[in-house]
C-alpha positions, -999 to 999 in steps of 0.1 A, spaced: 665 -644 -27 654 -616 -5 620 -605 3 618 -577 -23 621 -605 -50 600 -632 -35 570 -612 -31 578 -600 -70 582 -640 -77 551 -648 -59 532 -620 -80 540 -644 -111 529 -673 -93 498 -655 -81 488 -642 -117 493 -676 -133 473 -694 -105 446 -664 -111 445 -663 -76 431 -625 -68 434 -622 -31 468 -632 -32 476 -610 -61 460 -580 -45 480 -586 -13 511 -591 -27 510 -563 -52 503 -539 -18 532 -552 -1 559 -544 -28 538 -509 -35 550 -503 2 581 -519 -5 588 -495 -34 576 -467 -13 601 -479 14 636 -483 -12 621 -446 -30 620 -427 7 649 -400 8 679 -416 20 669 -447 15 695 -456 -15 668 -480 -34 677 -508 -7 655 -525 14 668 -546 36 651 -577 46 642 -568 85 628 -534 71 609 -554 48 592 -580 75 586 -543 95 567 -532 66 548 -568 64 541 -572 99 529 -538 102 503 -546 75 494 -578 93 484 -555 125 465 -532 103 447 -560 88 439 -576 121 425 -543 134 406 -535 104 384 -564 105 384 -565 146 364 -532 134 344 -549 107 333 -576 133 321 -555 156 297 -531 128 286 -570 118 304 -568 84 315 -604 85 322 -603 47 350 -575 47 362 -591 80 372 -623 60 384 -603 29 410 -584 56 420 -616 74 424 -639 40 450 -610 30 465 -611 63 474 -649 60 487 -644 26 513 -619 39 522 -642 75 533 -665 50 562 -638 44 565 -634 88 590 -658 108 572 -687 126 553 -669 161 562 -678 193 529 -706 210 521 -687 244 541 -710 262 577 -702 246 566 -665 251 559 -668 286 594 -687 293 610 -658 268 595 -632 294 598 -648 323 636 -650 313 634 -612 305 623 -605 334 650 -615 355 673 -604 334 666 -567 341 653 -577 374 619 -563 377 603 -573 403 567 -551 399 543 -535 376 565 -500 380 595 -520 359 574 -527 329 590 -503 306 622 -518 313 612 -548 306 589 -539 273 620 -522 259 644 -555 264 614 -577 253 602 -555 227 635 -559 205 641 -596 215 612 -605 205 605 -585 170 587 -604 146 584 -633 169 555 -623 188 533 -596 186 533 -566 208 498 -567 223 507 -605 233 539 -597 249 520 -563 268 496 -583 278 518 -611 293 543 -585 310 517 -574 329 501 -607 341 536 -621 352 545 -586 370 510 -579 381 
């Protein structure tokens, strides 16, 4: 079963459970996906890594939105983002803990052989696709720069 239909299976579930958050969340993600399989040239596919794109990207905006919330002391539309945003990282592959990152980069690193800060865009761009959907980009930017720095 491919993303496409597991998020429309999960809407069942969701609607029989009467569980609104996850209903809500899951019926945003396939109105992206839909968006995604109706976009010219798309052909009405969606492939599964275009799919966990579109997720993960919505997982970011989530985070960011209540980052913003937090900080005008709305608390309650803070948890309301971030209880969506663990409904759709159930759909995300399993992240990489700090450590397995830092041995991931560290082996990324002397791959390309960068030896300073100047090299970080050679290693980002290595890392960056290596590492899709494992970590998330902020983490591995700001690990890059502590091991070159």
């Amino acid at each position: 079963m491919d993303l496409f239909d597991r998020v429309s299976e999960d809407i069942k579930n969701a609607m029989k459970a009467k569980d609104k958050v996850a209903l809500e969340t899951l019926r945003n993600i396939k109105k992206f996906f839909l968006e995604a399989k109706t976009a010219p040239g798309a052909n009405d596919l969606l492939t599964d890594d275009a799919a966990l794109k579109i997720i993960q990207k919505l997982v970011k905006q989530g985070k960011d939105a209540a980052e913003i919330y937090i900080g005008q002391s709305r608390q309650d539309l803070a948890d309301e983002e971030l209880a969506q945003v663990k409904v759709m990282e159930a759909y995300l592959p399993k992240q990489m803990t700090p450590e397995e990152l830092e041995a991931a980069l560290k082996a990324i690193i002397a791959e390309v052989g960068a030896t300073d800060a100047k090299d970080m865009g050679k290693v980002m761009g290595v890392a960056s696709k290596k590492l899709a959907g494992l970590a998330e980009g902020r983490a591995i930017s700001a690990k890059v720069k502590e091991l070159l720095g």
